[in-house]
C-alpha positions in Angstrom: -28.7 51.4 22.6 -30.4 53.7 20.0 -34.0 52.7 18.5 -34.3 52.1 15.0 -36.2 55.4 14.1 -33.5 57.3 15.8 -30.8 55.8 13.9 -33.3 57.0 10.6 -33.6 60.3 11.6 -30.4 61.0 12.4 -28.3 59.1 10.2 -30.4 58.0 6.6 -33.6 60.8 6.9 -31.2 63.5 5.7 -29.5 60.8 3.1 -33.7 60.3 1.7 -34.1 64.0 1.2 -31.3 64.5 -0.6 -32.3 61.6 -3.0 -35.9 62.9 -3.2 -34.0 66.9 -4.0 -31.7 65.1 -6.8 -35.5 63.8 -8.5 -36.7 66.7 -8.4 -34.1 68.7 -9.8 -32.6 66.1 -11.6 -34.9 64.1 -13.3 -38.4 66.2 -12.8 -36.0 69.5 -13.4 -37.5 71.9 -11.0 -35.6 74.2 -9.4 -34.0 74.4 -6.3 -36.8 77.2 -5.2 -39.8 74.7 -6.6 -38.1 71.4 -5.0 -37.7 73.2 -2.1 -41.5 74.6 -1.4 -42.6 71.0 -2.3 -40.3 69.2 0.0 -41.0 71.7 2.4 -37.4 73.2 3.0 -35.3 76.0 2.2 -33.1 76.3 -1.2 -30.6 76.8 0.2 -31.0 73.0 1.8 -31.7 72.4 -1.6 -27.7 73.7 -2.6 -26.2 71.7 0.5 -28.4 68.3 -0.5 -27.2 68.6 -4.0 -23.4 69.3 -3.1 -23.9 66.4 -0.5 -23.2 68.6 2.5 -25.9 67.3 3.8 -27.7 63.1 3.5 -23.7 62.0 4.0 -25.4 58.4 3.9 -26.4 58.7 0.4 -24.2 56.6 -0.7 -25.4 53.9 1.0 -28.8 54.1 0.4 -28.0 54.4 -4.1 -26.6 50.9 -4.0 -30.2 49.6 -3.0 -32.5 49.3 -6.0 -35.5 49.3 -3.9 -34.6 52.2 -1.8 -34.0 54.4 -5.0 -37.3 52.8 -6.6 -39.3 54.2 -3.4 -37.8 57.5 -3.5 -38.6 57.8 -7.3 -42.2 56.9 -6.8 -42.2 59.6 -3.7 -40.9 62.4 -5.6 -43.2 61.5 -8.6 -45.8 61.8 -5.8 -44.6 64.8 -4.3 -44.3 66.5 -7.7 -47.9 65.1 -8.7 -49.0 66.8 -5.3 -50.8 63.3 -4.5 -48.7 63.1 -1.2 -47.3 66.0 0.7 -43.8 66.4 3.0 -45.7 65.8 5.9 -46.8 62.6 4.5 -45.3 60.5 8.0 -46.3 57.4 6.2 -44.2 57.3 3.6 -40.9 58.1 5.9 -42.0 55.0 7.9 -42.5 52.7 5.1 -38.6 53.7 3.9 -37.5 53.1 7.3 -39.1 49.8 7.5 -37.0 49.2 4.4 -33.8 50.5 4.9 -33.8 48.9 8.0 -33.9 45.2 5.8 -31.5 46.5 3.6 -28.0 44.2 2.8 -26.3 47.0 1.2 -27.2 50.0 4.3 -26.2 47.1 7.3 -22.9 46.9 5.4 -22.7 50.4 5.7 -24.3 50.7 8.9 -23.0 48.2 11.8 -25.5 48.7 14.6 -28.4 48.5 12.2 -28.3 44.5 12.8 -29.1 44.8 16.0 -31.1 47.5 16.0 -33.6 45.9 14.0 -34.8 43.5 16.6 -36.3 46.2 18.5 -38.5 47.0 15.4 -39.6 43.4 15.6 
């Protein structure tokens, strides 16, 4: 069985940058160069988070309202240059909440079980 923060990085890490590129570009309109030097990436990851070739979990993590209130705060942060894409922090506090999340253990099955080894 898979750890909790593997199941994060691999499946919802990739889903959380593509909601913190949408901010930015979005909502903060910077452009895929800018939102790409601050979240540490490459525009063109930028393009494939955008097109959602990339973060396939998205989905899941939009019907959360606390999820998408985190990821708002981080990219105001991250714009604001009060945090940085390094900030390890951060990722772990989203994990810690996406692993309590109703809507992302619908989504995700083995996340039930999986959070008893984060206990």
């Amino acid at each position: 069985m898979r750890i909790f923060c593997e199941v994060f990085i691999q499946d919802f890490l990739p889903a959380v940058r593509a909601m913190v590129a949408r901010e930015l570009t979005e909502k903060h309109k910077l452009k895929q160069t800018e939102a790409a030097e601050k979240m540490g990436c490459t525009q063109g990851a930028i393009s494939q988070y955008k097109r959602e070739l990339r973060g396939g979990k998205i989905k899941a993590l939009l019907k959360d309202k606390f999820i998408r209130e985190e990821i708002e705060k981080y990219a105001a942060r991250l714009l604001a240059g009060e945090v940085s894409h390094k900030d390890e922090q951060h990722f772990c506090n989203l994990c810690k909440l996406i692993s309590v999340s109703p809507a992302i253990r619908q989504a995700h099955e083995p996340i039930g079980d999986l959070r008893e080894t984060m206990k």
